[in-house]
VEXDREN-2710 file (C-alpha; in Angstrom, 1 decimal):
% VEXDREN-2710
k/r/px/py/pz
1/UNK/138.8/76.3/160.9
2/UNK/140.0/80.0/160.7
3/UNK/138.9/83.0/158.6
4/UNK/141.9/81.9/156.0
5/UNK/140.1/78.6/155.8
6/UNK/136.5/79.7/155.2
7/UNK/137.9/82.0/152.6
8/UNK/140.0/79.1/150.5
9/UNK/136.9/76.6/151.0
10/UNK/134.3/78.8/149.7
11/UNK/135.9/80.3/147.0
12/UNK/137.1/76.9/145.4
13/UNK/133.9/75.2/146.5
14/UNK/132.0/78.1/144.6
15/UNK/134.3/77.7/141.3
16/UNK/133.9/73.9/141.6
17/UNK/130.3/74.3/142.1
18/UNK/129.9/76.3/138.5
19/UNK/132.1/74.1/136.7
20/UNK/130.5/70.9/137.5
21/UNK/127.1/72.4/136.8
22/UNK/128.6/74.0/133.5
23/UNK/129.6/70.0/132.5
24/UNK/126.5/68.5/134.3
25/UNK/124.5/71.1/131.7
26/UNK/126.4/69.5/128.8
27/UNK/125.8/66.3/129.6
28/UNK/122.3/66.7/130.0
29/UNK/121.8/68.0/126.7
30/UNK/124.0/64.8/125.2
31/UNK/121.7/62.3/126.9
32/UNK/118.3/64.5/125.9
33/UNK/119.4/63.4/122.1
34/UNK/118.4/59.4/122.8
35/UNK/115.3/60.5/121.2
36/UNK/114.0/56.4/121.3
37/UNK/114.4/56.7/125.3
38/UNK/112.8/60.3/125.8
39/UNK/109.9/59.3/123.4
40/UNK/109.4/56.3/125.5
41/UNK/109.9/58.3/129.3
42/UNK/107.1/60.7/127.5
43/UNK/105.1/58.0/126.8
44/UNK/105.7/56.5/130.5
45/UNK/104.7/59.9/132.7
46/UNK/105.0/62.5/130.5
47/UNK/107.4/65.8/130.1
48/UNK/108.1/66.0/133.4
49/UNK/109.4/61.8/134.4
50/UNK/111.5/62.4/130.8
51/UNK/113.3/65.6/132.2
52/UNK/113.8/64.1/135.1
53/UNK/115.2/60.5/134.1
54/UNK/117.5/62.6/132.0
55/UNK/118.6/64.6/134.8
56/UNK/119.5/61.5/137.0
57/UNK/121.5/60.3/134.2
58/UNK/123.1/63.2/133.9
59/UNK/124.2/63.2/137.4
60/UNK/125.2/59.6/136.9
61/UNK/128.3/60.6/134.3
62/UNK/128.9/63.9/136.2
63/UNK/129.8/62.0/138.9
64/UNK/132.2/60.4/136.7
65/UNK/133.9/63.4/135.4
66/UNK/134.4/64.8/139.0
67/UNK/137.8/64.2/139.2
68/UNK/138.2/66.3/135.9
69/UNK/136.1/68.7/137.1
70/UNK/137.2/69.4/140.3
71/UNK/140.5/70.1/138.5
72/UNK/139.4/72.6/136.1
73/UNK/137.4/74.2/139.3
74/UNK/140.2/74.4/141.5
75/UNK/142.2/76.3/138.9
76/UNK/139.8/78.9/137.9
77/UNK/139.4/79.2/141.7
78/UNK/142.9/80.2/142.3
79/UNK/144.0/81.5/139.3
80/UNK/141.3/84.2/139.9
81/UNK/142.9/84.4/143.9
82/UNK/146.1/85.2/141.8
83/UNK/144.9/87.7/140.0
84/UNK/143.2/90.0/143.2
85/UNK/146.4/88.8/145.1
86/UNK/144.7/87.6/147.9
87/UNK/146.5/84.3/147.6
88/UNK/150.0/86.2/147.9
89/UNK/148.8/88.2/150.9
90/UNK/148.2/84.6/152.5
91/UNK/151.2/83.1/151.5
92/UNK/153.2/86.8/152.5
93/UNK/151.4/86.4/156.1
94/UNK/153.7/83.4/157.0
95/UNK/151.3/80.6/156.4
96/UNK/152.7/77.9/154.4
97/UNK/151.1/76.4/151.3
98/UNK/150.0/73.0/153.8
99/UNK/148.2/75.0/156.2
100/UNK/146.3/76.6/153.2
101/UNK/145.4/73.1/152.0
102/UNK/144.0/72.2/155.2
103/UNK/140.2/73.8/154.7
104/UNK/140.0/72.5/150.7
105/UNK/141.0/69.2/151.7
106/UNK/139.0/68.7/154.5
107/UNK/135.9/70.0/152.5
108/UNK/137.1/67.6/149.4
109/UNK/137.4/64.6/152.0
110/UNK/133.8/65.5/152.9
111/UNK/131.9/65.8/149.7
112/UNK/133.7/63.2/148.8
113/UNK/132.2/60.9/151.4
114/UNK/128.7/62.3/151.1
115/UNK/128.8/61.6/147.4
116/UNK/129.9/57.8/147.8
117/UNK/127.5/56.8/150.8
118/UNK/124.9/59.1/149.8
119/UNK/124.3/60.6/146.7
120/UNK/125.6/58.0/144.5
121/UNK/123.4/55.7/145.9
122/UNK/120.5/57.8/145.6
123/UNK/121.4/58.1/141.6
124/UNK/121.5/54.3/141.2
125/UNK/118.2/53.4/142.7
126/UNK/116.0/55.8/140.6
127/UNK/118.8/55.4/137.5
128/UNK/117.9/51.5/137.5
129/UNK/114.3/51.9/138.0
130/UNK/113.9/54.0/134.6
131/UNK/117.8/53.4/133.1
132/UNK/119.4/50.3/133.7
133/UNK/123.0/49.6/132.8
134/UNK/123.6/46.7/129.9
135/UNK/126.2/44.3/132.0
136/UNK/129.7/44.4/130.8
137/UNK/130.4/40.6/130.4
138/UNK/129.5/37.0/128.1
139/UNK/128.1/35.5/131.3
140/UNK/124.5/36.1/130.7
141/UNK/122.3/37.8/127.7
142/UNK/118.8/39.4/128.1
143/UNK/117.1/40.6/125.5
144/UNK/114.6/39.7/122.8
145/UNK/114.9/35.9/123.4
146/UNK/114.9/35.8/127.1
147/UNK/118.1/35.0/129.5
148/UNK/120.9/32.9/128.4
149/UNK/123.1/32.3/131.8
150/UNK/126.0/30.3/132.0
151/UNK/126.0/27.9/135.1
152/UNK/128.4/25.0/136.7
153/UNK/127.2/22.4/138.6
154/UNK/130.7/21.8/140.2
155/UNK/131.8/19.6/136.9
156/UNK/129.9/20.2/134.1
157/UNK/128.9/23.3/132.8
158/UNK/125.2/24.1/131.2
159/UNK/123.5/26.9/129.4
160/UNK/120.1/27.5/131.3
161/UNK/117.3/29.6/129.3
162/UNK/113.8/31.4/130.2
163/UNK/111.5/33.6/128.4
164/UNK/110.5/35.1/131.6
165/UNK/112.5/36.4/134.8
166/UNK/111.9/38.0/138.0
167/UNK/112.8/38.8/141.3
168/UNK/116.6/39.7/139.7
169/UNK/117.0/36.2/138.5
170/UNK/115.8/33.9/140.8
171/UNK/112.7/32.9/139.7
172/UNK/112.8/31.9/136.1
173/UNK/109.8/30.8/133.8
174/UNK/110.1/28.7/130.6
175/UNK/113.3/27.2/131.3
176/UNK/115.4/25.4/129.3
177/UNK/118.7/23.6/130.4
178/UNK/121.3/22.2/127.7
179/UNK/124.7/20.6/128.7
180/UNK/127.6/22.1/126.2
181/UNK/130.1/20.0/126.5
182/UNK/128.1/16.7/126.8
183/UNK/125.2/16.4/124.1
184/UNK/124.4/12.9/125.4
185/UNK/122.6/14.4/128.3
186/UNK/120.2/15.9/126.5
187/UNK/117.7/18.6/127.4
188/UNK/115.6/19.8/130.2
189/UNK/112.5/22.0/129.5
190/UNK/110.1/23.2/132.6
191/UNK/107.9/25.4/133.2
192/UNK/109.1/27.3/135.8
193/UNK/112.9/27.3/137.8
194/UNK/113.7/29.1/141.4
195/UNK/117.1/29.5/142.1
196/UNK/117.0/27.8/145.7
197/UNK/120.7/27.1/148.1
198/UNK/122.9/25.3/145.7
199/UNK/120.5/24.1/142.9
200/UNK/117.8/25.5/140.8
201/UNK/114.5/23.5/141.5
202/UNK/112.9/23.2/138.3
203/UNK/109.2/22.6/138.3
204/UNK/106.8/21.2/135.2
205/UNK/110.1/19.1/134.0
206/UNK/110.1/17.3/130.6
207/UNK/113.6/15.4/130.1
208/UNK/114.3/14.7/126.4
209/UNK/116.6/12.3/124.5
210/UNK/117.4/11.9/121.4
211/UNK/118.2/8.1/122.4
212/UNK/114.8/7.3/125.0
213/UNK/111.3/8.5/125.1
214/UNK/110.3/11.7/127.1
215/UNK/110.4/11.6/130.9
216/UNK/107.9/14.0/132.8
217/UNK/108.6/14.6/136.1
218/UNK/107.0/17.0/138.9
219/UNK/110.4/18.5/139.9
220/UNK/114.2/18.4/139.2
221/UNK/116.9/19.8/141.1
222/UNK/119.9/21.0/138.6
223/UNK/122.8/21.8/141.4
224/UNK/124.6/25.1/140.6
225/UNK/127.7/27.1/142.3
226/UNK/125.8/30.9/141.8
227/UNK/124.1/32.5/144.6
228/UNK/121.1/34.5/144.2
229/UNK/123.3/37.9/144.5
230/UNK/125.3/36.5/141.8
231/UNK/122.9/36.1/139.3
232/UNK/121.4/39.1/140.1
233/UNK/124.7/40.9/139.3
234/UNK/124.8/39.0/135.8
235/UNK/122.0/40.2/134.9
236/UNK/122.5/44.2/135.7
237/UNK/125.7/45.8/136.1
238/UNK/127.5/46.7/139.6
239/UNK/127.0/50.2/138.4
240/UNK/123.5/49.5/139.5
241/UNK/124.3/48.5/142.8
242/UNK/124.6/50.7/146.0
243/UNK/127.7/50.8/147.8
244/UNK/125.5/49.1/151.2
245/UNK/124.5/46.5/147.9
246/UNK/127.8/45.5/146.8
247/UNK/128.8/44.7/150.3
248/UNK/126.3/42.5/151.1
249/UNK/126.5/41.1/147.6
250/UNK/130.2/40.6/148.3
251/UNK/129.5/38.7/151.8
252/UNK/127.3/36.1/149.7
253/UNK/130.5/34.2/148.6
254/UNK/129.9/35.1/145.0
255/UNK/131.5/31.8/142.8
256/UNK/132.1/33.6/139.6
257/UNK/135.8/35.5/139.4
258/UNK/134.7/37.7/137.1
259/UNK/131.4/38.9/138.6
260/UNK/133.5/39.3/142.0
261/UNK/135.6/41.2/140.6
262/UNK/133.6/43.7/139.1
263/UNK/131.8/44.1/142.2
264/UNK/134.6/44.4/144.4
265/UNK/136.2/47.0/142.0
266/UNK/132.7/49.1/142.3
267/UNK/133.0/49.1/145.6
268/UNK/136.6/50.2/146.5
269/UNK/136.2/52.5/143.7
270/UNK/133.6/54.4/145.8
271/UNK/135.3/53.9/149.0
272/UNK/138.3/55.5/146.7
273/UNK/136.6/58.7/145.6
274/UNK/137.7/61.2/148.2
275/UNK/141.2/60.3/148.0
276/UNK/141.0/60.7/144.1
277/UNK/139.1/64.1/144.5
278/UNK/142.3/65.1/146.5
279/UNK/144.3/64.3/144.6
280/UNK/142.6/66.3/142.0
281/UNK/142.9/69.0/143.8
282/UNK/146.7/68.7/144.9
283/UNK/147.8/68.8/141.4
284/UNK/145.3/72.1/140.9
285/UNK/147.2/73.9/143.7
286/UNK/150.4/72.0/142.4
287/UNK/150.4/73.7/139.3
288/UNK/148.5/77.1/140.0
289/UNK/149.3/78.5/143.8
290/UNK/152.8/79.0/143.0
291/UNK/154.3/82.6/142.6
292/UNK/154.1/84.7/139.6
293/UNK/155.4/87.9/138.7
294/UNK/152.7/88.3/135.6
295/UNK/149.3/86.7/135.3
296/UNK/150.4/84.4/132.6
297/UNK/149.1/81.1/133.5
298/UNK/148.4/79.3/130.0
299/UNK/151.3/76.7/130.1
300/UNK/150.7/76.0/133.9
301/UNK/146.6/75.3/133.2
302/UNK/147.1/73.4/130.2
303/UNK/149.7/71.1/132.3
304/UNK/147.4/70.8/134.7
305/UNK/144.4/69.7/132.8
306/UNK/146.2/67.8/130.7
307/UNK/147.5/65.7/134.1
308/UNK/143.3/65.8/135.1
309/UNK/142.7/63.7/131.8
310/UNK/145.4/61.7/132.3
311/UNK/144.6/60.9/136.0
312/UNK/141.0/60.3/134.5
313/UNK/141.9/57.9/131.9
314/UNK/144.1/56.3/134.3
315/UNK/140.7/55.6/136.6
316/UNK/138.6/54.5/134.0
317/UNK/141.5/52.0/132.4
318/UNK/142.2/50.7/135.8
319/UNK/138.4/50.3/136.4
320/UNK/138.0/48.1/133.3
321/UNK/141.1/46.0/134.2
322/UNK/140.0/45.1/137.6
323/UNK/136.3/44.3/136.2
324/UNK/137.8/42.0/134.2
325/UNK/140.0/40.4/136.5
326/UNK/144.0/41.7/135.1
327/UNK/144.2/43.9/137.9
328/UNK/143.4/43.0/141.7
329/UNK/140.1/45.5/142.8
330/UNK/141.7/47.2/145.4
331/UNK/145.0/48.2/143.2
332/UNK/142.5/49.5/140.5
333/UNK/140.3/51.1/142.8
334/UNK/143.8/53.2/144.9
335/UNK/145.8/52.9/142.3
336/UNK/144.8/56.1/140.0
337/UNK/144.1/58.1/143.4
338/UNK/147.5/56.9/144.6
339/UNK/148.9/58.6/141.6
340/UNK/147.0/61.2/141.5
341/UNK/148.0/62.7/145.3
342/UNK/151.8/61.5/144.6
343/UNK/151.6/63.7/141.5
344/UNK/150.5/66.6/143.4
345/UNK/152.7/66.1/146.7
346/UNK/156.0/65.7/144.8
347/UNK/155.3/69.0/142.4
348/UNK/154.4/70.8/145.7
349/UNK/157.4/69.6/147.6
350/UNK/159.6/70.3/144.8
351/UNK/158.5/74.0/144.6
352/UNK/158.1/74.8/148.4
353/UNK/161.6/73.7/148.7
354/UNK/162.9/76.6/146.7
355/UNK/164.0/75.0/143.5
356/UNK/161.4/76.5/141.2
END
């Protein structure tokens, strides 16, 4: 990496820097209005624990925004090289607008990978300690009256209940089990349910009919097609998962489509970040490093940003489609940074080659 490179990294890595603080500052302020949840974090550990809770959520959505960000960033960044000319005397030197992409993507690959394998995951754990994500789904319901989950025994689906769950769903107490589609059966009620290799073992069992008296038995086993990394995911979000998580969570041979879905989708997305951040910043230098006889760069940053948003919306659209299952995880996951470096590549091809 030359002098030319350092220069180009630092200066867009600088402009970045401020303008995901400036949106990470915003953001903040948003979440410090859930005046239930800061009451409740004050109550918890005080001043301190709320600020920081807030924080980490902050961080959370910032991460989100990055690709946005990094756009508007990049653009200040060389708009203001414009201005002083120094990105003319570069261009003037004989070095070609790839060999001046070389040190910002490099750099982009790079935070991008730290922020996937390292700082995202460092977000989630202390997010879902204090902040956990309501799962996105009909599969399960936790709240007031307990878990309702919605289970298969290879036939005949049930509805199993409890009033009280641990160890992320596989340890159950209070349970009730109703089959749906086949009244006849009756119900199950126990005191206590582990979710054990293909079956929950139900413990404390009381079998009721309406048509025979009540049967007590010690234990029951009610076979099921979920895995414990299933349930757990029902039960939380995959945004609450680390990207180490969702692999292993993936290499349980999860049952549910949906569930697998969303998980998978989580995961390629973060495998997916650093290509989106480039592309993010191809379009910036698509729509900015070009030549200008006056520093009028209105129409050229408003298409620019307005590309950002729509690479942005793109992501999140093509996130909710390959949660639920329309599109195929890894398409939703590349798809938006596919677009996103085509974008920039064929606006920077078109102008190197003399046409505009």
């Amino acid at each position: 990496m030359n002098r030319i490179d350092r220069l180009l990294l630092f200066r867009l890595a600088g402009r970045i820097g401020i303008t995901v603080l400036v949106f990470f500052g915003l953001i903040a302020l948003v979440e410090s209005l859930d005046a239930w949840r800061f009451s409740h974090l004050m109550e918890a550990g005080g001043l301190p624990l709320a600020i920081f809770v807030n924080a980490v959520s902050a961080i959370r959505w910032t991460i989100k925004t990055l690709p946005v960000t990094v756009l508007l960033g990049a653009i200040i960044g060389l708009v203001e090289m414009q201005r002083t000319r120094e990105l003319l005397i570069i261009k003037a030197s004989g070095v070609s607008i790839w060999r001046v992409l070389r040190g910002p993507v490099l750099g982009m690959i790079l935070a991008g990978l730290a922020i996937s394998f390292v700082l995202e995951g460092l977000v989630v754990e202390t997010n879902r300690v204090w902040n956990p994500t309501v799962p996105v789904g009909d599969t399960s319901v936790v709240g007031g009256n307990g878990l309702w989950l919605e289970q298969t025994d290879g036939g005949s689906p049930y509805v199993i209940t409890a009033r009280g769950v641990t160890r992320q769903g596989s340890s159950l107490t209070d349970v009730t089990v109703f089959y749906r589609e086949d009244p006849t059966r009756g119900r199950v009620l126990a005191e206590s349910g582990e979710l054990r290799p293909g079956a929950w073992h139900l413990v404390g069992v009381r079998e009721l009919r309406s048509d025979a008296p009540i049967e007590y038995l010690d234990s029951l086993e009610i076979p099921t097609t979920s895995t414990p990394a299933e349930v757990s995911l029902k039960l939380t979000s995959p945004e609450d998962y680390t990207l180490y998580e969702l692999a292993q969570a993936l290499a349980s041979q999860i049952g549910d489509p949906s569930v697998r879905a969303a998980a998978a989708t989580r995961l390629y997305k973060l495998f997916a970040l650093p290509a989106l951040l480039v592309g993010s910043l191809l379009i910036a230098f698509a729509f900015t490093a070009g030549y200008r006889r006056t520093n009028k760069y209105g129409a050229t940053i408003l298409y620019g940003i307005v590309l950002g948003l729509v690479v942005f919306v793109l992501t999140e659209m093509a996130d909710r489609a390959g949660s639920s299952g329309v599109l195929t995880p890894v398409v939703a996951a590349l798809g938006p940074a596919f677009v996103a470096i085509t974008i920039g590549l064929t606006v920077l091809l078109y102008k190197e080659d003399g046409r505009a």
